[in-house]
N, C-alpha and C positions, 0 to 999 in steps of 0.2 A: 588074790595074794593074801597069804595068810599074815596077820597083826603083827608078830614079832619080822618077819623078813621085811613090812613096811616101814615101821620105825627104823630099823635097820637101817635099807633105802634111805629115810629120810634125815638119818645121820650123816651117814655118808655125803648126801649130796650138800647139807648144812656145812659139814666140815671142808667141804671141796669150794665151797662159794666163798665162806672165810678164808684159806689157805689161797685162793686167786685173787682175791684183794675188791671181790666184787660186794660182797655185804658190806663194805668200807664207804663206797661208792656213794657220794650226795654232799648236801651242806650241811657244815659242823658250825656252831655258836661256842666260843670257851662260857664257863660256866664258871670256872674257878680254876685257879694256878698258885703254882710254888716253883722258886728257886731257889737254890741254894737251903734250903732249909724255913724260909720264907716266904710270906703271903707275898703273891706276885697280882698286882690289881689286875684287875679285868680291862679295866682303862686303857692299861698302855697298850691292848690291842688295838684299838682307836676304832671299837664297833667290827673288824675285820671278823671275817668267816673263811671257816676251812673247808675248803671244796677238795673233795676227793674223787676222782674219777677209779675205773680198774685198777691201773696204775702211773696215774699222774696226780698231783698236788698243785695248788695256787692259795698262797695264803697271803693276801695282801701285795699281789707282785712277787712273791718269792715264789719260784715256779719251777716244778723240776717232776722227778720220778721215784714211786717209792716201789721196792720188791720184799714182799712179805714172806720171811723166811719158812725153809722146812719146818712141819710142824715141834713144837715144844713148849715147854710153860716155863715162863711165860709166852703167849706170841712174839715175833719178834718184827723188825723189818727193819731195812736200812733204804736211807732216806737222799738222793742225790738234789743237789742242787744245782738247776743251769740259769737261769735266771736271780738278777736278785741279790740278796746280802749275803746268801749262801751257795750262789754259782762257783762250781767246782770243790763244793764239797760233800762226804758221804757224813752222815747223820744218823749213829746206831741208836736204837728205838727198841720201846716193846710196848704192847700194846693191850689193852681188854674191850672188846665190846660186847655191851650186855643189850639189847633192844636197840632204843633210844638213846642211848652212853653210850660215849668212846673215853675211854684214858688213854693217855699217850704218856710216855716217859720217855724225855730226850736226852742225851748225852750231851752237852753243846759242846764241851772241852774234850781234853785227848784223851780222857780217863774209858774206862772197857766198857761196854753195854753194860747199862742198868741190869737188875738180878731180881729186883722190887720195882712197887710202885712209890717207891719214897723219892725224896729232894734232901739227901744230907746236908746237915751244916756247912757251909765252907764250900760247897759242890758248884757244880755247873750243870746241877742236872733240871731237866726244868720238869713238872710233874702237870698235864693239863687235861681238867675233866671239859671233856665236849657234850652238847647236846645239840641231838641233830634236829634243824630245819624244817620244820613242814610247811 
């Protein structure tokens, strides 16, 4: 196989394992947060880790399913809730993973999908840098 159709290949199938929510897949540690425009301690996770499956989620008992949208920039994914403090609700999101980091940007309130990775003043948006688990 010639160098360029392999990179190729291995783009493709990179982008195909992100786009299926499988490079997502393990345990996330927050590392730092914002809301609203504001430091959001790390504390009040109370030690809690985000476990990501394909496409399921468990973060402290809040248990549900997430589907990582058609490609675009930012990623995006919406977030359901069936168990938990957010059982029966959907949860718009976007997303970056670089390596070992994951940012999430949550919408928590009824305002549109995030468009950034920011937490404006006044918002509901919560902004949470992960580092995954070994």
């Amino acid at each position: 196989m010639n160098r360029v159709l392999g990179l190729g290949l291995l783009t493709v199938l990179s982008l195909a394992a992100c786009s299926s929510g499988a490079s997502l897949a393990g345990d996330w540690a927050p590392a730092s947060a914002e809301l609203g425009g504001r430091d959001f301690p790390i504390a009040n996770f109370q030690g809690a880790t985000l476990r990501l499956t394909a496409n399921t989620y468990d973060f402290a008992g809040d248990k549900g399913t997430y589907a990582v949208l058609a490609a675009g920039r930012p990623a995006s994914m919406d977030i359901r809730g069936q168990e938990g403090p957010n059982a029966g609700r959907t949860i718009q999101a976007i997303y970056q993973l670089s390596g070992d980091e994951l940012t999430v940007c949550y919408q928590l309130g009824t305002g549109e999908r995030p468009g950034e990775f920011k937490s404006p003043a006044g918002s509901q948006v919560l902004l949470v840098h992960y580092r995954r688990v070994k």
